[in-house]
N, C-alpha and C positions, 0 to 999 in steps of 0.2 A: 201687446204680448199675448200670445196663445195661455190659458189657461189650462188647459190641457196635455200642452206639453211641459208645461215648467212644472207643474203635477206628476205628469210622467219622471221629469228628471230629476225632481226631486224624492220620487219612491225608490227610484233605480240606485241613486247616493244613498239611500236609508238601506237596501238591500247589501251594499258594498259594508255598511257599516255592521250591519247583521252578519255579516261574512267573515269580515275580522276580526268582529269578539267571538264568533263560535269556532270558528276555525284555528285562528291565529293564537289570540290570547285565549287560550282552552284552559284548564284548571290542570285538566291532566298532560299539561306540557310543564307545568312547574311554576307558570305564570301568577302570581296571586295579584287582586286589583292593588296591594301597595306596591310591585314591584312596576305596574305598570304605570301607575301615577310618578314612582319613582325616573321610568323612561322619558316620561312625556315630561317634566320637571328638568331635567339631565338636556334632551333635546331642544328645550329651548334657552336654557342660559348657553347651551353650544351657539346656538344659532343667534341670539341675541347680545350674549354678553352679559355681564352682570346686570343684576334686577332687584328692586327691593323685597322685601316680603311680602309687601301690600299690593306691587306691580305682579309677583307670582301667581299671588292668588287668586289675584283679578285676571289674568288670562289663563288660567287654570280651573278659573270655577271652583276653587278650593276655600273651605275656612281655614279663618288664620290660625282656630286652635288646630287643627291638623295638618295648615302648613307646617306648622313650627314643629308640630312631631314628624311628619315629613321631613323636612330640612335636619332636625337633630338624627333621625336614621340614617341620613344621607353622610352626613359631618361626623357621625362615629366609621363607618367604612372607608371616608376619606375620600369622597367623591365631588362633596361641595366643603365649602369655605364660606365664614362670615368676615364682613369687610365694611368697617364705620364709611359711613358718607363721607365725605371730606369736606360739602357743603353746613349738613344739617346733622349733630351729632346723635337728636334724636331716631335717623334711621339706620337701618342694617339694612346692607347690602350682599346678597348672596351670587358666589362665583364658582363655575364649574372647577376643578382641579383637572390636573394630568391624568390620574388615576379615573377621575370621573369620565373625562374624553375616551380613555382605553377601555371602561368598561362598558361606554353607550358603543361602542365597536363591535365590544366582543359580543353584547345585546343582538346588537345590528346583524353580525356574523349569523348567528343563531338565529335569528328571527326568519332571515331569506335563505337560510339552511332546509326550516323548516316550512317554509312558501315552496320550497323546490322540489321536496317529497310529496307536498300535493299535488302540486301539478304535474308532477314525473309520468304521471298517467296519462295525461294528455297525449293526443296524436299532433305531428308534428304543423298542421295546419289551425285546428286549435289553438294552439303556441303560438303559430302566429298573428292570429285574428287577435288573442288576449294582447300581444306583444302593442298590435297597433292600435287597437282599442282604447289599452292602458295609457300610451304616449297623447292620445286624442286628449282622452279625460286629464290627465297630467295638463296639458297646456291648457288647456281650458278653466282647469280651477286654481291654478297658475293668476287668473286674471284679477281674479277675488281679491280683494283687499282684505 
């Protein structure tokens, strides 16, 4: 493998992620970093399903004492749920709710609401270089485990 390119593709991914905190998750959008961590928390018991606290943290990168503030913000607005194991009663188990699902939407709504107004400047050739670009890089880190 080229050194040079996996260097390159790897700056170009670090650039995309420069992109989305400055752009995306901006302070002056209303976004604060718990709201976000709240998203990304929200997004993957959608995608996963229930998870312990210790499985949260651990693919979150999170400590447990601020998962657990985390999750008790979450469980006051009625978005996640604690749920005993059924195997081992020393663990919790935390689960998105209904309200949790509608509001990683309405997140979602707004989020590519606000992806739409930046790019609305775009020319329609741009639009589509990004269009086919995006779907490349999509399949491709797609691969990742």
């Amino acid at each position: 493998m080229d050194f040079t390119t996996l260097d390159r593709a790897a700056g170009n991914i670090l650039a995309l992620l420069i992109f989305y905190h400055k752009q995306i998750f901006k302070s002056d959008h209303g976004i604060t970093g718990v709201q976000t961590a709240q998203y990304r928390l929200l997004g993957l018991l959608k995608k996963e399903g229930t998870l312990s606290m210790t499985a949260l943290g651990s693919r979150l990168y999170i400590s447990k004492p601020y998962m657990t503030s985390l999750v008790d913000s979450l469980i006051k607005e009625g978005y996640v749920e604690r749920l005993p194991d059924t195997k081992d009663r020393r663990v919790i188990n935390i689960s998105v709710t209904e309200t949790g699902i509608e509001h990683l939407r309405e997140a979602h709504r707004l989020f590519k609401d606000g992806i739409m107004k930046l790019l609305a400047d775009l020319d329609e050739d741009d639009l589509n270089n990004l269009c086919s670009s995006s779907e490349v890089v999509n399949s491709i880190l797609g691969k990742i485990r």
